[in-house]
N, C-alpha and C positions, 0 to 999 in steps of 0.2 A: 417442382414439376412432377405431376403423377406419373406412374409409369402407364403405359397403353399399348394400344396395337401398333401405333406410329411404331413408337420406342424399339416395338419387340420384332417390326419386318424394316423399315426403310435402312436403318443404320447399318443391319446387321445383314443384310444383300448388296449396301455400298461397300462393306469393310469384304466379303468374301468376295466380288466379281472385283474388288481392286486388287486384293491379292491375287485372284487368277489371272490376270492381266499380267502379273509381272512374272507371275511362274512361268508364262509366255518368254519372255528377255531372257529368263535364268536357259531355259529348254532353247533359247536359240543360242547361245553362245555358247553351247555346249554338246548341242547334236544335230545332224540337219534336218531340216524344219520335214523337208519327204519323208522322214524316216516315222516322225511325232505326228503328223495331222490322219492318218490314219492307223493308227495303233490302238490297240484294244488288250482288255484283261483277260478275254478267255472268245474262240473264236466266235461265239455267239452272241455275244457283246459289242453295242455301237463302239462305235471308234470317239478317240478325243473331240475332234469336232463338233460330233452329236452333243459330247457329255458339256461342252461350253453353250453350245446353243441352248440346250435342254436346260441348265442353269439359266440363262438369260433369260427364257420362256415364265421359268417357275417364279422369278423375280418379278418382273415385268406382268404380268397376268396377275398373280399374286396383291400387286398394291391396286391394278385394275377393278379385279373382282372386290377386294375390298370398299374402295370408293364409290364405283360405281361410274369410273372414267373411261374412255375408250384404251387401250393397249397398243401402242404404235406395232402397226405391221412390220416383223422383220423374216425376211424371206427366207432358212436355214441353207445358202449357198454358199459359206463360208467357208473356203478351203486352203487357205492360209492364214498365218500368225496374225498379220497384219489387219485381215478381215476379222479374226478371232478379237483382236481387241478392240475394232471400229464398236465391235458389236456387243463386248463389256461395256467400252464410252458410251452408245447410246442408252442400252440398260440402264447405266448408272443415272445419265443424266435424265430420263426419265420420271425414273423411282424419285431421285431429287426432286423433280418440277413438280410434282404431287403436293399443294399445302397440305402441312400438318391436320390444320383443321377439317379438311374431308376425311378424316378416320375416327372423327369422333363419334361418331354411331355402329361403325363398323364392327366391334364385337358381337354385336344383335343383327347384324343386316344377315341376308340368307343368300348363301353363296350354292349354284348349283355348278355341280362339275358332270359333264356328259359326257363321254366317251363313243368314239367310232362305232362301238357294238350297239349305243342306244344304252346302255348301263350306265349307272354314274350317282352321283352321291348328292346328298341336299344336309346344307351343316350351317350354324351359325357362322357367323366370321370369326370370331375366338377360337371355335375347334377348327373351322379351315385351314386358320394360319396355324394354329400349335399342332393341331393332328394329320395335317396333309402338303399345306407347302411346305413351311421350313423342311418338315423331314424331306419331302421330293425337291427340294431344292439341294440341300445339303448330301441327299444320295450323288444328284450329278458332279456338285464341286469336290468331294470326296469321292467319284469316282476319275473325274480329270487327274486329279492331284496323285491316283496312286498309277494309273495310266504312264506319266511322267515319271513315276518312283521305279515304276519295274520295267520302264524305258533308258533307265540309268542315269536320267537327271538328276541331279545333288540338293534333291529338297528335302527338307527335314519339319518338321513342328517347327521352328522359329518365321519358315514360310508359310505355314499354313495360317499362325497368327498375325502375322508381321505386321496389322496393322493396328497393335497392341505398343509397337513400337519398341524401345529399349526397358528394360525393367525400373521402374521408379521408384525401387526398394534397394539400397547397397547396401553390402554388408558393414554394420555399426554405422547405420541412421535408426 
């Protein structure tokens, strides 16, 4: 199987909004949920909630734009755990329901990104995804994840890859 654009966005936005889904469980059995859904890195900075929405956006829009499919409308009122993860499962299942095969042109299709001000960018699908989602997607999931860290939840690198799973390599194999 060649590698593509499938390869390099669906897997790689199920594997991170699944592990944020859980950084959810780890953050609630360990601090109260009022304390985490609005918490933020610096006060000028959205809160967690944003940064999981904001992730589900960049994923979701992302294989969108790609394809050429509609992006299921999700409304950013998510103000608990619970709604936090309705709204990684719908992401996820999403990104899933996308055949493979509607990305097979997508390196070449022309993705225009327009912003509120009327500014905005016009790219192939190859540099959208390498030069603009992955990176705005992985700002939000790595800005959740450290939201959580300096909130005093007990995550480390083995959460952030976890779903890399146990090492397949032991020492003297």
């Amino acid at each position: 199987m060649s590698f593509g654009i499938y390869q390099a966005s669906v897997p790689v936005f199920v594997n991170a909004l699944t592990n944020m889904r859980a950084w959810l469980d780890k953050a609630a059995a360990e601090k109260p949920e009022a304390e985490l859904v609005e918490a933020r890195l610096a006060p000028d900075m959205r809160p967690l909630t944003f940064q999981y929405q904001s992730a589900s956006d960049s994923a979701k829009f992302a294989v969108a734009r790609l394809t050429g499919v509609e992006a299921p409308s999700m409304p950013d009122t998510e103000a608990s755990f619970a709604e936090l993860r309705e709204r990684c499962d719908k992401t996820i299942a999403f990104v899933k329901s996308v055949d493979p095969s509607a990305f097979a042109d997508s390196a070449g299709r022309t993705v225009e990104l327009k912003f509120p001000n009327g500014m905005g960018y016009r790219l192939d699908g190859q540099s959208y995804l390498t030069g603009f989602a992955l990176p705005n997607f992985f700002f939000h999931v790595t800005t959740a994840y450290a939201i959580l860290r300096a909130s005093g939840v007990s995550l480390g690198k083995p959460d952030f890859l976890q779903h890399l799973g146990q090492p397949n390599i032991q020492p003297g194999s």
